[in-house]
Residue, then its C-alpha position, 0 to 999 in steps of 0.5 A: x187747908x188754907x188758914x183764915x184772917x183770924x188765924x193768921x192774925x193770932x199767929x203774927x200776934x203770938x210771935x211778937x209777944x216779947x218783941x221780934x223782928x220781921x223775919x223771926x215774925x214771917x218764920x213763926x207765922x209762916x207767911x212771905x214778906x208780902x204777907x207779913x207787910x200786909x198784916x203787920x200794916x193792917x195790925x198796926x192801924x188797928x193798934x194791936x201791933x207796934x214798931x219797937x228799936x226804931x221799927x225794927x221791932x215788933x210787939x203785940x200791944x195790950x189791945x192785941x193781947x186782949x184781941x189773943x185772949x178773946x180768940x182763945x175763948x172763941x177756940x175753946x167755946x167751939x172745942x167738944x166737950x169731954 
């Protein structure tokens, strides 16, 4: 089963929380250094993901912590209820 957008966008967001650099990104989220560039370009135009150290860092900004909780609502909107 292939993961969407949003998916794959939360992922990089929830690695870079306390900063990472891009391999440890690429790791966590399971994506190829040609998929991390393109996320991590299209997160940062967005302003959900900065560059740290030089831009050797990444970090999830405010805005990608508000765009992570507001994911994680739709999440448990959609989960059953017990």
């Amino acid at each position: 089963m292939h993961r969407g957008y949003i998916a794959i966008i939360s992922a990089v967001l929830e690695a870079s929380l306390e900063g990472a650099i891009k391999t440890a990104i690429m790791h966590r989220a399971n994506l190829d250094s040609r998929q991390f560039n393109t996320y991590s370009e299209f997160l940062r135009e967005r302003n959900l993901l900065e560059t740290t150290d030089n831009n050797t860092r990444y970090k999830t900004t405010e805005r990608g912590l508000s765009f992570l909780k507001n994911v994680h609502s739709m999440k448990n909107l959609l989960t059953k209820e017990k």
